[in-house]
C-alpha positions in Angstrom: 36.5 172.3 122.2 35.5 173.0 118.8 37.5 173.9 115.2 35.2 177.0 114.3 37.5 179.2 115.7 39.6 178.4 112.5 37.1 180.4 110.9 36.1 184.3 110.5 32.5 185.0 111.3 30.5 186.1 108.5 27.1 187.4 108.7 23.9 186.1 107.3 21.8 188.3 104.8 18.7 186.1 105.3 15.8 188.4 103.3 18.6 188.6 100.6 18.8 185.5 100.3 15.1 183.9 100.5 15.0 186.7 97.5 18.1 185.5 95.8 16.8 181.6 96.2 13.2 182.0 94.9 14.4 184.0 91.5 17.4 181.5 90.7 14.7 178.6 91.1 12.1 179.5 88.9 15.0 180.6 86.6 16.9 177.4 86.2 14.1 174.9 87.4 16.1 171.4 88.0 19.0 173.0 87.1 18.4 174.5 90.8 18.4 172.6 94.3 17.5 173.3 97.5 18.0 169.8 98.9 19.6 169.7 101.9 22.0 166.5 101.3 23.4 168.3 98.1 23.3 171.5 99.8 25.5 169.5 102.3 28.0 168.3 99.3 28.9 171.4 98.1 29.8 172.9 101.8 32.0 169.1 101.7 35.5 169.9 103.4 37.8 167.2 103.6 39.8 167.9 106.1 38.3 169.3 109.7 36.8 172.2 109.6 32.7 172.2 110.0 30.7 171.7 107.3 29.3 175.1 106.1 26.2 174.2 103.7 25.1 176.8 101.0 21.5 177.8 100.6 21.4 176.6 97.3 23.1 175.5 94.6 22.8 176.0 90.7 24.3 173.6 88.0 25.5 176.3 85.3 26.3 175.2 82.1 27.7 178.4 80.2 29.9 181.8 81.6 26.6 183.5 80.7 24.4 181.5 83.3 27.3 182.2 85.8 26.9 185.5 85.2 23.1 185.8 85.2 23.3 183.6 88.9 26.1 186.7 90.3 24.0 189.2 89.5 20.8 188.0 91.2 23.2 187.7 93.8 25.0 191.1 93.5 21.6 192.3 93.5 20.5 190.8 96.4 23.7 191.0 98.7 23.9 187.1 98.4 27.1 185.2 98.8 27.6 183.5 96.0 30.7 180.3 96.0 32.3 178.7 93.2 32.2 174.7 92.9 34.4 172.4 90.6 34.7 169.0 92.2 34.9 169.7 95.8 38.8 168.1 96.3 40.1 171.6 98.0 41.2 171.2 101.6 40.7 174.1 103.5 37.4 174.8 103.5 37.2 177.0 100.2 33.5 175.5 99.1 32.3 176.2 102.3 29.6 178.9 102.8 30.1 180.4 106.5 27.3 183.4 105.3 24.9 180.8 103.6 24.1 181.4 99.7 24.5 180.1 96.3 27.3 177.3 95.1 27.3 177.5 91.7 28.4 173.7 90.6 30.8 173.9 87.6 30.8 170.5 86.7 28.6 170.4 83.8 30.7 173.3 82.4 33.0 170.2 80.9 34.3 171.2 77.6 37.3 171.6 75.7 36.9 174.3 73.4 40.3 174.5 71.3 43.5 172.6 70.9 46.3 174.5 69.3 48.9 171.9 68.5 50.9 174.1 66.9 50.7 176.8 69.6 51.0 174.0 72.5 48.1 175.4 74.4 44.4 175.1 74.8 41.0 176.2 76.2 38.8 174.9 78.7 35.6 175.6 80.6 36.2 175.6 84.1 34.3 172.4 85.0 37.0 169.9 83.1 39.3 167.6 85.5 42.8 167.5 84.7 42.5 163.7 83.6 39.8 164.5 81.4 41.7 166.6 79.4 44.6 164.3 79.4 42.7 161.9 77.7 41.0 164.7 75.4 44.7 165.2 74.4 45.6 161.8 74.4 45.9 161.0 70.5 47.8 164.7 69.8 51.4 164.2 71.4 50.8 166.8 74.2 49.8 166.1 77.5 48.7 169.0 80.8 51.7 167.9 83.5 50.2 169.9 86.6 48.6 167.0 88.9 47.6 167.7 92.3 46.3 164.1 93.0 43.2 164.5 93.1 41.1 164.5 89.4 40.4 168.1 90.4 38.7 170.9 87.8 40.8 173.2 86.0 39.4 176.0 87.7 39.6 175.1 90.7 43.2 174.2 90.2 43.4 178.2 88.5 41.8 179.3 91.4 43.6 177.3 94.4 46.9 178.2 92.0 47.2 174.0 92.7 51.0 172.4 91.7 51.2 168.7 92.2 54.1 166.0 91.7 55.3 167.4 88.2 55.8 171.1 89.7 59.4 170.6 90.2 59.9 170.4 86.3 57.1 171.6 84.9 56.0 174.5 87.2 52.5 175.3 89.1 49.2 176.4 87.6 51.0 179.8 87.8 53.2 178.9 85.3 50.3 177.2 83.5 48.0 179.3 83.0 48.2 182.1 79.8 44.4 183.5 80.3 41.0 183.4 81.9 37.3 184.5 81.5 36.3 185.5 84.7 32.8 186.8 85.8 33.4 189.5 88.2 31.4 190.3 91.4 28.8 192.8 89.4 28.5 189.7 86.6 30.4 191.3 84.3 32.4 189.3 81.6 36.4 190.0 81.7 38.6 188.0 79.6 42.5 188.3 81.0 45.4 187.8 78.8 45.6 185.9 75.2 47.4 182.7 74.0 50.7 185.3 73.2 53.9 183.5 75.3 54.3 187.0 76.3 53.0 190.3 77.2 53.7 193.5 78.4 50.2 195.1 78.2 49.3 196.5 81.4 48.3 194.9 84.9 48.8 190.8 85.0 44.8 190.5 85.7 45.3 186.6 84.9 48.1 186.4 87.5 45.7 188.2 90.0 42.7 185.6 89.5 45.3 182.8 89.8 45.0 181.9 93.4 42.3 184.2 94.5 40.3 181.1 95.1 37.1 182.8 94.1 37.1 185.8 96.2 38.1 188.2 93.1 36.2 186.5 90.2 34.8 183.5 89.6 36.6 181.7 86.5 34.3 180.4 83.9 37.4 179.3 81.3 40.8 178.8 81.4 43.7 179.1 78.9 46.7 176.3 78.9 50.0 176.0 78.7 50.3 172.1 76.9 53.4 170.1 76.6 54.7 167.9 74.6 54.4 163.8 76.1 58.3 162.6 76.3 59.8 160.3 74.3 61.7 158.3 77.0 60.3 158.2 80.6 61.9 156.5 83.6 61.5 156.0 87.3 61.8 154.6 90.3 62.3 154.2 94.3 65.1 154.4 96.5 65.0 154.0 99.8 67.4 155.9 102.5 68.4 154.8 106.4 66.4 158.3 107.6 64.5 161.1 106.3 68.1 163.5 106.3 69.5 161.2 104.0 66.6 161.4 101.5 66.3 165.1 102.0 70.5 165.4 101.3 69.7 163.5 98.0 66.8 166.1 96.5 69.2 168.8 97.9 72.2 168.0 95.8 69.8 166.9 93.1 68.3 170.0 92.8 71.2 171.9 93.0 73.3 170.2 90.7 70.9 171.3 88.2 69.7 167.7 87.3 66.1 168.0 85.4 64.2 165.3 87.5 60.4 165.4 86.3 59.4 164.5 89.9 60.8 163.5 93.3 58.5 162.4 95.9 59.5 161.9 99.6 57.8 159.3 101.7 58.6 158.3 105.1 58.5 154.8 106.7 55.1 155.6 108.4 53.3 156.5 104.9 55.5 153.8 103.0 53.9 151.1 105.6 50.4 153.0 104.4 50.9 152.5 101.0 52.3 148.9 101.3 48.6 147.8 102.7 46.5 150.1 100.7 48.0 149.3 97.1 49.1 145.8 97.8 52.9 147.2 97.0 56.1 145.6 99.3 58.4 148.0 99.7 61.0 148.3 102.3 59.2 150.1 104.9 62.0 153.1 105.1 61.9 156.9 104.1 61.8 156.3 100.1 62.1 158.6 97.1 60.0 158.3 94.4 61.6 159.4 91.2 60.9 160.1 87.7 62.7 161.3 84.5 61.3 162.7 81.2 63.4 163.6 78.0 65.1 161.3 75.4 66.1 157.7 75.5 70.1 158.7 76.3 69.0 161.8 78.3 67.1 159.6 80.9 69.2 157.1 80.9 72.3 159.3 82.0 70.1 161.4 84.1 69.6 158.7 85.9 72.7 157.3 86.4 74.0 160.1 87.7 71.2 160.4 90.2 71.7 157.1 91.4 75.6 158.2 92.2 74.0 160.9 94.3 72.2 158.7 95.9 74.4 156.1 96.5 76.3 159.3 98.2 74.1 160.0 100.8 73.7 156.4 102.0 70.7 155.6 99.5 70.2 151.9 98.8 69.5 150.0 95.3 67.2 151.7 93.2 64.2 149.5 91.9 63.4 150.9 88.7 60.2 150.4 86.4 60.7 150.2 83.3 57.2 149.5 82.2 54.6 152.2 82.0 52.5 150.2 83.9 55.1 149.9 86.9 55.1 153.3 87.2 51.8 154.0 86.8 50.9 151.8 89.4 53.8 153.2 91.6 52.9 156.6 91.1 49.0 155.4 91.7 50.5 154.5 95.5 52.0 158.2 96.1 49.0 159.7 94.7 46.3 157.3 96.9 48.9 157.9 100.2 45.9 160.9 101.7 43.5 157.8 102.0 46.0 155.1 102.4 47.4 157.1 105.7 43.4 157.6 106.9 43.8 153.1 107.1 46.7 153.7 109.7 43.7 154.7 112.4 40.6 154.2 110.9 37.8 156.7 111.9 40.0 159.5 112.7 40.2 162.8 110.5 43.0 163.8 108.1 44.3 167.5 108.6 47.0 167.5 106.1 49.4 170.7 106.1 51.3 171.5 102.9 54.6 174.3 104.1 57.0 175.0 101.5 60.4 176.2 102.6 63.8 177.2 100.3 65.6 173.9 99.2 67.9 174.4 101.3 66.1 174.3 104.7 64.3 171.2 103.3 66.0 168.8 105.7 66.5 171.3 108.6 62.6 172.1 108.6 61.2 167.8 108.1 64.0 167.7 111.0 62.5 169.7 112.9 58.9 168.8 112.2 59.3 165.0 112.6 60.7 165.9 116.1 57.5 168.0 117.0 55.3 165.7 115.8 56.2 162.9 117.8 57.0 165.2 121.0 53.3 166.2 120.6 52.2 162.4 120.8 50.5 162.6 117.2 50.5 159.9 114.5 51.0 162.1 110.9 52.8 160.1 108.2 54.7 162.6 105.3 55.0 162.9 101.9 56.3 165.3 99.8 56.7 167.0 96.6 60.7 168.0 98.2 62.0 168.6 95.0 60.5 172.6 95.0 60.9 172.3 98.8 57.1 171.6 99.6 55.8 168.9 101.7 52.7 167.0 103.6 52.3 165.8 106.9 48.7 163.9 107.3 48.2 164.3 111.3 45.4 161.6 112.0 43.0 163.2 114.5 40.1 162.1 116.5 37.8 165.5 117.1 36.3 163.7 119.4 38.9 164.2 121.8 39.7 167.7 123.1 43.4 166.9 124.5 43.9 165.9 120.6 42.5 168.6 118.9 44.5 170.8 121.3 47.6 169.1 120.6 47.0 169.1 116.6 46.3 172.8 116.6 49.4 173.8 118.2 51.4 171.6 116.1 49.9 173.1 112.9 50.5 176.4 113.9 54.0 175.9 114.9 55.2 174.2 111.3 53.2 177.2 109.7 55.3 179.5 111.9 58.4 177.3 111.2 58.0 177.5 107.7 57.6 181.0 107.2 60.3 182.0 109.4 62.6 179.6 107.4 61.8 181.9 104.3 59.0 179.7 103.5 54.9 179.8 103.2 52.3 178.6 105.3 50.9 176.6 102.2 52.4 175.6 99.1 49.9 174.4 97.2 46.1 173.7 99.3 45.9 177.3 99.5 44.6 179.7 102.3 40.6 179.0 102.3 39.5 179.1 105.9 42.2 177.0 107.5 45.2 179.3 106.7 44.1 182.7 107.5 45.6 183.3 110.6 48.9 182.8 108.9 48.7 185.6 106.4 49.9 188.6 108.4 53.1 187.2 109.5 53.8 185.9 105.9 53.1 189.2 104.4 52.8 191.7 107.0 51.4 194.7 105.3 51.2 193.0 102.3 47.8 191.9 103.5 46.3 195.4 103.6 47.3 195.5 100.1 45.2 192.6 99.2 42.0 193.9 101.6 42.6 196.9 99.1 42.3 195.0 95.6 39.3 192.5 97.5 37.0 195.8 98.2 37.4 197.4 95.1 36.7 194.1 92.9 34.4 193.2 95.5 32.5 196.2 97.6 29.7 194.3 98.4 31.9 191.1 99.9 29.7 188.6 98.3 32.6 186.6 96.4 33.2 183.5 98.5 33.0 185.7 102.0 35.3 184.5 105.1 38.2 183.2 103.0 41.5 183.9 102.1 41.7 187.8 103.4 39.9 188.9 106.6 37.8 191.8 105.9 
C-alpha cells in the first residue's frame, strides 16, 4: 500500500518544460540548477507523502526575476512552485506535474521599519527570527511563531499561526499588504500600510492562504508590536488531559489575556524530558505565558493559577528568568523532533484540527480514545487556547497494517473536527494532504474557490494538485 493516493494526479507537460528549463538556464546561469539532490530538496515534505521533485529550480533574488521565471513558464504551460524554507507539512513544495521551484531564500531583506506606524516590509525570503532580530534594538517585535524559523511568505501563504495566536492573532491578522506576481507575471500590489480600508475586493486576504496557487508573494507588509514590558510564565501540570482542557476553557472564557497556552500530554512531556534534558512531571502539562505590565502579569496570573488550582491543576513552576522561559518554550517548540526519539526511524504525520473552545475537551476526549483503540503511538500538543491542536502519529510506511490504521485515524479526527464546528487544519494548511477534506468543510463553497483558481489561473500552472481539485 502506498500514500499517493493522498494526492490528485497532475499531468506532465514534458516539451513545455525541456523549453521552459533550457531558457531559465542560460538566463540565470548558477543562479539555475538542474541537480538532482537539490531538485530533490525543494520537492522535501516532512511529513509522508512522496517526494515530488521539480525539474528545476531558480534562486530569484528580486519580484522582477520572479516574474521574468512565471512568464517563461506561463508561456510554456510550465508549473511553476513557490519555495521559502521548505518547513510546510503537507506537501505544498512538492511538484506532482514536474517544473520550476523558484527558491526565495535569497530574497532576505527588510525593506522599511515604521516605528511610528508599528509595521514593516519584507521580501518574501525573510524567517520570522530574522526579522526578530532585525527589530531587535526598536522596541517592537513580529509575535506570529509557527515553530519552525519559517519565511514570511510562506507563513502569508500557508496563512501559518503558531503559539502566540491566542493573543496576538494568525498571519491573517498580520498581514496589511502584499506584492504578488500573478500567473501571467504580472506585478499586483494588494492593500497599503492604512489600519483600515474599505476600497474594494480584500485581494490581500485572498493571497493569504492560497499557498501559491493564486499568486506567488514576492513581499509582505506587517503588522509589528510592541515587546512587553513584564513577561511571565510557566507549567502546570494536571491528573488528565480533561482537566488541562477545563483550565484553557474557563481561561479563555473568563476573558483572561494569556499570551500563550500550550497543552502537552504525558507521552510528549516524556519526549521533551529526554530531548531537552528538562524533568518535568511526566503528566498532561500546560505551558503558559503572560505579556503586559509588571502588576498586569502578576494578577493575571494569580488569577490563573486559582483556575487551575480549580480544575485539579498542581503547583505551578514559574520562570522568572528569560532564560527559563526561553529554554522552556525551546522544549514545546522542539516537541515535532523530540516525539520522532519516542520510535526512532518511523515517520511523523502530524494533524493540526481546530475545533470551537468549547468542544476542546470533548474532541482530545474523543481523539485520545481513537488513537489508542487504533493501536498507534501519537503524542499531542497544542496551541488549545484558540482551540487548535497536534497529534504526531509515529508511523512506520513500511508496514501496510500501519499505514492503514494511520489513514483511517486521520481521516476520522478531520471528520470529527469539522462536524464539531471545526476545520480539518488550523494552521499546516491544505497542500496535498488535506484535499479530500475540503468538500465536507465547505460544501459548495469549494466550487466557489475552483471559480476564483481558473480565472486567476486558466492555464493551472500555479502550484498544480494542491489546495483545490480542478
Amino acid at each position: 500500500m502506498t500514500l499517493v493516493s493522498l494526492q490528485m494526479p497532475v499531468e506532465r507537460n514534458e516539451t513545455g518544460i525541456e523549453l521552459a528549463v533550457a531558457i531559465l538556464a542560460q538566463r540565470f546561469g548558477d543562479r539555475f540548477s538542474a541537480a538532482a539532490a537539490l531538485r530533490e530538496q525543494h520537492g522535501h515534505t516532512t511529513t509522508w507523502l512522496p517526494n515530488q521533485a521539480p525539474d528545476g529550480v531558480v534562486f530569484a533574488e528580486s519580484t522582477e526575476e520572479v516574474a521574468e521565471v512565471v512568464k517563461v513558464c506561463a508561456e510554456h504551460k510550465v508549473p511553476v512552485i513557490a519555495f521559502g524554507t521548505g518547513s510546510s507539512l503537507e506537501g505544498h513544495v512538492n511538484a506532482p506535474a514536474g517544473g520550476i521551484s523558484v527558491d526565495m531564500s535569497r530574497m532576505n531583506r527588510v525593506l522599511q521599519v515604521n516605528a511610528e506606524d508599528l509595521d514593516c516590509v519584507v521580501e518574501a525570503g525573510v524567517t520570522r527570527k530574522q526579522l526578530n532580530e532585525y527589530l531587535r534594538d526598536t522596541g517592537l517585535f513580529f509575535p506570529i511563531d509557527p515553530g519552525a524559523d519559517a519565511s514570511l511568505g510562506g507563513m502569508a501563504a500557508t496563512r501559518a499561526s503558531g503559539t502566540n495566536a491566542v493573543r496576538y492573532g494568525t498571519m491573517k491578522d498580520a498581514v496589511l499588504a502584499l506584492t504578488v506576481v500573478m500567473a501571467d507575471g504580472t506585478v499586483v500590489h494588494t492593500g497599503g500600510r492604512a489600519r483600515k480600508s474599505s476600497a474594494g475586493y480584500d485581494l490581500t486576504r485572498l493571497m493569504v492562504g492560497s499557498e501559491g496557487t493564486l499568486g506567488i508573494i514576492t513581499e509582505v507588509t506587517l503588522r509589528l508590536h510592541g515587546i512587553p514590558e513584564a513577561v511571565s510564565g510557566g507549567v502546570c501540570p494536571f491528573p488528565d488531559l480533561e482537566s488541562a482542557c477545563n483550565t484553557v476553557i474557563t481561561t479563555i472564557q473568563c476573558g483572561l489575556p494569556v499570551a500563550r497556552i500550550e497543552l502537552l500530554d504525558a507521552l510528549q512531556i516524556r519526549a521533551c524530558n529526554a530531548y531537552s534534558k528538562l524533568d518535568l512531571v511526566e503528566t498532561p502539562t500546560l505551558f503558559v505565558e503572560f505579556h503586559g505590565s509588571e502588576a498586569g502579569v502578576r494578577e493575571q496570573s494569580e488569577l490563573f493559577g486559582e483556575i487551575a488550582r480549580d480544575n485539579g491543576g498542581g503547583e505551578f513552576t514559574w520562570a522568572t528568568k528569560a532564560e527559563e522561559r526561553s529554554r522552556l518554550w525551546s522544549a514545546r517548540h522542539d516537541a515535532y523532533w523530540a516525539a520522532l526519539g519516542l520510535r526512532p526511524g518511523a515517520k511523523g504525520v502530524s494533524t493540526d484540527v481546530c475545533v470551537p473552545i468549547s468542544r476542546l475537551a470533548d474532541c482530545i476526549k474523543a481523539t485520545m480514545a481513537d488513537l489508542n483503540e487504533a493501536g498507534l503511538i501519537g503524542p499531542l500538543v497544542g496551541h488549545v487556547g484558540d482551540g487548535n491542536f497536534h497529534t504526531l502519529v509515529l508511523v512506520d510506511v513500511d508496514n501496510p497494517q500501519e499505514i492503514a490504521a494511520a489513514e483511517g485515524f486521520i481521516e476520522r479526527l478531520n471528520w470529527r473536527a469539522i462536524e464539531m464546528g471545526g476545520t480539518c487544519t488550523g494552521e499546516h494548511g491544505v497542500g496535498q494532504g488535506k484535499m479530500k477534506y475540503l468538500t465536507r468543510e465547505h460544501g459548495a463553497g469549494l466550487d466557489v474557490m475552483r471559480a476564483v483558481k481558473a480565472a486567476l489561473d486558466p492555464d493551472g500552472i500555479l502550484n498544480p494538485g494542491k489546495v483545490v481539485p480542478m
